[in-house]
C-alpha positions as CSV (number, residue, x, y, z in Angstrom):
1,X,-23.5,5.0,19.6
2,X,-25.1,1.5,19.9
3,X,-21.7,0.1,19.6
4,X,-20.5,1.9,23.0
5,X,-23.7,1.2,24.5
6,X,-23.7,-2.6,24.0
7,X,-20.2,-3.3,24.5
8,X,-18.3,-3.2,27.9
9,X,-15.3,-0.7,28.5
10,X,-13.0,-3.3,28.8
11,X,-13.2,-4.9,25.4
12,X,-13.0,-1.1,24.2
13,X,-9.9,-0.2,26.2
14,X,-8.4,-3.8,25.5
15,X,-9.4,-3.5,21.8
16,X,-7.7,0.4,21.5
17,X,-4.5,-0.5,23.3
18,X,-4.1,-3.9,21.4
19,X,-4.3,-1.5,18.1
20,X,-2.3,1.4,19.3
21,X,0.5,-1.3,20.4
22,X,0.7,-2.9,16.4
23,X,0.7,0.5,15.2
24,X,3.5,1.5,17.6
25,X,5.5,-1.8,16.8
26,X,4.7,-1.6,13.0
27,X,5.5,2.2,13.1
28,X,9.3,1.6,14.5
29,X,10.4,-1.5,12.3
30,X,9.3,0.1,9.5
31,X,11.3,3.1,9.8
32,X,14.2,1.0,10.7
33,X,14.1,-0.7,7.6
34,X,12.9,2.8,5.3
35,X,15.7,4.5,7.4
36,X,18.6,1.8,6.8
37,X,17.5,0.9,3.1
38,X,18.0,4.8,2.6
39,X,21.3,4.6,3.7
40,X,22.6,1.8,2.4
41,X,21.7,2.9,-1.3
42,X,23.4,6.5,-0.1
43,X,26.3,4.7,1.1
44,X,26.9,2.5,-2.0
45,X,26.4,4.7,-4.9
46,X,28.8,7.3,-2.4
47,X,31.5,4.1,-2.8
48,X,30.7,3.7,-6.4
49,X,31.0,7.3,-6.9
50,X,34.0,7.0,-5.4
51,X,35.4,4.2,-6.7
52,X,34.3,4.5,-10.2
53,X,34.4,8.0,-10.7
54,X,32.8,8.0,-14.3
55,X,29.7,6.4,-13.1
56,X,28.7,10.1,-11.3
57,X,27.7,11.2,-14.9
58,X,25.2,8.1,-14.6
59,X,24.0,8.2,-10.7
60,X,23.3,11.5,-10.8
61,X,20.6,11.8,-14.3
62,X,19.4,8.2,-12.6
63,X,18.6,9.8,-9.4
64,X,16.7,12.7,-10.8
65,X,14.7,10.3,-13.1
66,X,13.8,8.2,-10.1
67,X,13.0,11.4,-8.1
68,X,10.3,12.4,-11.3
69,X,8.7,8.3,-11.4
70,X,8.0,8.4,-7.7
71,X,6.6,12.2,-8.4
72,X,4.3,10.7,-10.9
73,X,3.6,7.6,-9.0
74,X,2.6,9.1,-5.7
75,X,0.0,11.5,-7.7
76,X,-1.5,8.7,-8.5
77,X,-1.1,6.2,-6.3
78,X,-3.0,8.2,-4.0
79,X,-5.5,8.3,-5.4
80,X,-6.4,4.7,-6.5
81,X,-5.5,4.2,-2.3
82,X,-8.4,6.5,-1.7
83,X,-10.9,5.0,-4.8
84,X,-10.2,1.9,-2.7
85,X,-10.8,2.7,0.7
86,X,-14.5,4.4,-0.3
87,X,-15.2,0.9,-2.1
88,X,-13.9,-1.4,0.8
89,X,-16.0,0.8,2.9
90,X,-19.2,0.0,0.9
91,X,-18.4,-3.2,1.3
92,X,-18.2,-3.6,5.1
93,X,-21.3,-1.4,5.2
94,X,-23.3,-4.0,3.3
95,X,-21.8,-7.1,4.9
96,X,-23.0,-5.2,8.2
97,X,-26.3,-4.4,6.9
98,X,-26.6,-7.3,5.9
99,X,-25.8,-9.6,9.0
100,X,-28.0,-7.1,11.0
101,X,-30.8,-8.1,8.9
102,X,-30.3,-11.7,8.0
103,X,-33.5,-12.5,9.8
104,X,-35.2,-10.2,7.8
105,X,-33.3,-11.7,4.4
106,X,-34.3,-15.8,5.2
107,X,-37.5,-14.5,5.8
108,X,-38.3,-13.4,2.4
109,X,-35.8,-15.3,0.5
110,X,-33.6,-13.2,-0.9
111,X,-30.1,-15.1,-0.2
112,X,-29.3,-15.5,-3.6
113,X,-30.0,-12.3,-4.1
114,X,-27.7,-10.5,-1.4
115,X,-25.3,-13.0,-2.3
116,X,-24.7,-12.0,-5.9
117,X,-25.1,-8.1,-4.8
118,X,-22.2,-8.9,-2.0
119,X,-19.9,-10.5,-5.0
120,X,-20.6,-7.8,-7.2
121,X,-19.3,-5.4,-4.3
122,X,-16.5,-7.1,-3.5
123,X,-15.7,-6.8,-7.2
124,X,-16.2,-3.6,-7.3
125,X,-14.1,-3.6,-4.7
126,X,-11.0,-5.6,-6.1
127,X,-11.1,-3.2,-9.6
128,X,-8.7,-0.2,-7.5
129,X,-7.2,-2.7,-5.6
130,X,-6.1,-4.5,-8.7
131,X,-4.8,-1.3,-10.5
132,X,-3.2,0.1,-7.3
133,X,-1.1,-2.9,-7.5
134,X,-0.6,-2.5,-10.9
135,X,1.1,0.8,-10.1
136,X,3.4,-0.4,-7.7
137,X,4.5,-3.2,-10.3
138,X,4.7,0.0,-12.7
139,X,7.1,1.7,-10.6
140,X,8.6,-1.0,-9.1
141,X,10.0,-2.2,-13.2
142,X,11.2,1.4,-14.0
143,X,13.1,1.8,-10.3
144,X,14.9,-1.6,-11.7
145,X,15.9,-0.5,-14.9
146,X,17.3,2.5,-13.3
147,X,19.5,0.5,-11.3
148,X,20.3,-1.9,-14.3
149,X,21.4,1.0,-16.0
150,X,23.2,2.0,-12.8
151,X,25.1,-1.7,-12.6
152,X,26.0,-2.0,-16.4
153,X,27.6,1.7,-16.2
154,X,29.6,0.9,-13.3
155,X,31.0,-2.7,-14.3
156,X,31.7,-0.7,-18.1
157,X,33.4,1.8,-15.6
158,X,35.4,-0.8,-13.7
């Protein structure tokens, strides 16, 4: 409540609509890209099917192993996403805390101290971040060997 008691309405409003305007603009090319990626991939293996009829036997095994990674990936992807919002959030708390009481910290000393505790945080910090990543590189390399298997069946087919 301190917050909205020492800061005017106008940087609130200002600050809210500023976010809610990225969000909206982030929100719409985003799903123009999910929604015409989607298509496009739809559209060529429908031509490929098409074209190179022997390649179904392929797309269609490749899909449904695709469909099972990003099953598997999701469950876990999830939740390294939420192990790393809970550590960024003791982060910020601590870098807050420790801003509002900087006084406090010259006072006594203790930079060094605060100093090595903040780098161990942000450590701690970079640990789910690191292996979420690690994840989506995961994924990301089975996803292209589908589609290697995908292009080597269809120029065999051709």
């Amino acid at each position: 409540m301190s917050f909205y008691d020492s800061t005017p309405l106008g940087r609130i409003l200002s600050r809210v609509s500023s976010d809610l305007s990225i969000i909206d603009l982030e929100i719409a090319i985003k799903s123009v890209i999910a929604v015409g990626s989607t298509m496009n991939a739809y559209l060529m293996l429908a031509v490929l099917g098409i074209l190179a009829w022997p390649v179904v036997f392929v797309i269609i095994p490749t899909v449904y192993l695709s469909i099972l990674l990003q099953k598997y990936y999701f469950a876990s992807s999830k939740e390294l996403i939420r192990i790393n919002g809970t550590t960024k959030s003791v982060e910020a708390s601590y870098l807050a805390e420790s801003i509002a009481g900087a006084m406090t910290i010259r006072a006594f000393g203790e930079q060094e101290r605060f100093f090595k505790k903040n780098l161990d945080i942000i450590d701690a910090n970079a640990c789910p971040y690191f292996h979420s990543f690690s994840a989506n590189e995961w994924l990301i390399q089975r996803l292209e060997i589908l589609c290697a298997v995908v292009l080597t069946s269809s120029a065999l087919a051709l």
